[in-house]
MARDO-97114 format. One line per 8 residues: number of its first residue (from 1); their letters; for each residue x, z, y of C-alpha. Coordinates in nm, 3 decimals. Each point is the difference from the previous one (the first is absolute). Example, Ala and Ser with C-alpha at 12.3 -4.5 7.8 and 13.67 -1.06 7.14 Angstrom:
% MARDO-97114
1) AS) 1.230/0.780/-0.450; 0.137/-0.066/0.344
This chain:
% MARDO-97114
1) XXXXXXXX) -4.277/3.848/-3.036; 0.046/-0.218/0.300; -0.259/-0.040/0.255; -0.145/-0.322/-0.023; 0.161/-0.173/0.303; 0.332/0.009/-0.122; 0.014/-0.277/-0.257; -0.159/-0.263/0.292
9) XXXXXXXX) 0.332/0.166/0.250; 0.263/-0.058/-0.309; -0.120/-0.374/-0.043; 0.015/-0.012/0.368; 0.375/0.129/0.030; 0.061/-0.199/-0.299; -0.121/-0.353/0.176; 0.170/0.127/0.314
17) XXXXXXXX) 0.378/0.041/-0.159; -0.052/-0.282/-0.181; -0.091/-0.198/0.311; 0.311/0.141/0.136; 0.217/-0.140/-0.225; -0.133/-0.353/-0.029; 0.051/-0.003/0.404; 0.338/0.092/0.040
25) XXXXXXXX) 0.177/0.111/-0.399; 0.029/0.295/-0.116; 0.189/0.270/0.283; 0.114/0.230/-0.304; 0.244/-0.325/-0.079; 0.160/0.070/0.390; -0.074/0.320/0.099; 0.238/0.308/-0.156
33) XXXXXXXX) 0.312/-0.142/-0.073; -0.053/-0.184/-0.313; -0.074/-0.375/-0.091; -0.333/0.058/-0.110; 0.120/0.033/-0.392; 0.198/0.311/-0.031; 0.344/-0.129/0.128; 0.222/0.073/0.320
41) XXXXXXXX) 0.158/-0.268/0.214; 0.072/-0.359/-0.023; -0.131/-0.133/-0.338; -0.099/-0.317/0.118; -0.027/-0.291/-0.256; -0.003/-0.292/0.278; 0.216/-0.234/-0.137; 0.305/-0.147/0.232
49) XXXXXXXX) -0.273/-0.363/0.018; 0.171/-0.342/0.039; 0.242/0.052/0.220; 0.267/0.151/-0.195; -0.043/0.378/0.246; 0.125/0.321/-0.177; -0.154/0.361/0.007; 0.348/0.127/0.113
57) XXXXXXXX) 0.026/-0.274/0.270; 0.111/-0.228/-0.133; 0.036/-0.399/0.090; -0.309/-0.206/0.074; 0.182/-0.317/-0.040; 0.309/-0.147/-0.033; 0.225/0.274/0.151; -0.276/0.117/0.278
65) XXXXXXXX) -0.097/0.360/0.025; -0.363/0.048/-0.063; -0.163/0.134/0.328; -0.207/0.205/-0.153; 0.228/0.202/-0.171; 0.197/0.067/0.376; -0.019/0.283/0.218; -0.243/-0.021/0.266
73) XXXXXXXX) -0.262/-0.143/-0.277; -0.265/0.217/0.089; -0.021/-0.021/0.381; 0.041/-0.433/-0.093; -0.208/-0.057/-0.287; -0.195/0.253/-0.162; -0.132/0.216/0.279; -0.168/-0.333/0.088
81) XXXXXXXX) -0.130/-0.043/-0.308; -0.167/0.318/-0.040; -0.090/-0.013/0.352; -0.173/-0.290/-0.058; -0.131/0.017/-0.356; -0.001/0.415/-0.106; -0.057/0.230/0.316; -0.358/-0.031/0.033
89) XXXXXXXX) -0.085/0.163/-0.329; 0.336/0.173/-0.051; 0.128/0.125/0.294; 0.274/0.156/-0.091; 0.134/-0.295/-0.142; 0.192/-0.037/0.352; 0.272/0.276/-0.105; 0.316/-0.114/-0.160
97) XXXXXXXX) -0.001/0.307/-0.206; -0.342/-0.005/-0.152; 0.005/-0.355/-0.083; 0.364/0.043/-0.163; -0.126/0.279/-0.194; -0.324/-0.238/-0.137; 0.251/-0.284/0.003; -0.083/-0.099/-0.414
105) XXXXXXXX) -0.391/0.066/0.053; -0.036/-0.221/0.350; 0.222/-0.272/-0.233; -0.220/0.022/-0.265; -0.327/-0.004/0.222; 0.172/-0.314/0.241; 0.137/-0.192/-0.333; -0.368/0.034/-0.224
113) XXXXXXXX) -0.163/-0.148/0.351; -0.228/0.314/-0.071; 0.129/0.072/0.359; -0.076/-0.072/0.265; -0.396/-0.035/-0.133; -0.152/-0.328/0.010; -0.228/-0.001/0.295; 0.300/0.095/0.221
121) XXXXXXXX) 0.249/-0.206/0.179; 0.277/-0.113/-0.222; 0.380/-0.038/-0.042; 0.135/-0.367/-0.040; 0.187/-0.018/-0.332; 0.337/0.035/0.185; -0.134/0.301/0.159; -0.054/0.153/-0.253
129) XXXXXXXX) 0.284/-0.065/-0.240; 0.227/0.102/0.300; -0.176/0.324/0.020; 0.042/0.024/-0.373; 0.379/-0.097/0.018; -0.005/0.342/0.329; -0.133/0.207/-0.259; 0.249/-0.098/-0.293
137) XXXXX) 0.302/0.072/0.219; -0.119/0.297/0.037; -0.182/0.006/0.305; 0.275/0.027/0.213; -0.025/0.115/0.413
């Protein structure tokens, strides 16, 4: 039998985690190496948007290379972004490694707008679909 507090302290730590995720998503979907649904790695499902941009880095149009898909794409353009939209809820957002590793998940969160929430600053459309075109190529350094 439990004592009688404990059903008030389960609806409290229920209200709590579910507070939690409303806030900032869910951290089981970026923390521990997978995307949040059972898979490793780069499963992203951003799509290469209007301006032509490939996954393997490809052209963006007409012949150009698609800066996003470059070396030296994290220090340029996505640290920035996550700096600026990610960091203060997911810290660890600022390491290449972790955010290659939850590459499909952050695309998924990023494309479905379910990221960054609402009430928080947001990403111009190109923003974001650059970020999204970063994260296609593979995330590359």
């Amino acid at each position: 039998m439990r004592p009688p507090n404990s059903r008030r302290l389960l609806a409290v730590a229920a209200l709590a985690a579910a507070l939690s995720l409303v806030a900032c998503g869910p951290p089981s979907a970026y923390a521990g190496g997978g995307n949040g649904n059972g898979n490793q790695g780069n499963t992203s499902t951003a799509d290469s948007g209007s301006d032509g941009g490939t996954p393997d880095g490809g052209t963006a149009d007409a012949g150009q290379v698609d800066p996003a898909c470059q070396p030296g794409a994290w220090s340029s353009i996505a640290l920035p972004f996550f700096d600026n939209y990610c960091t203060g809820c997911h810290p660890y957002f600022s390491n290449l490694s972790t955010v290659q590793q939850q590459a499909g998940t952050i695309s998924s969160y990023i494309q479905s707008q379910m990221m960054p929430p609402s009430y928080r600053q947001q990403p111009t459309d190109a923003d974001r679909q650059t970020i999204l075109r970063w994260l296609a190529c593979g995330a590359p350094q």
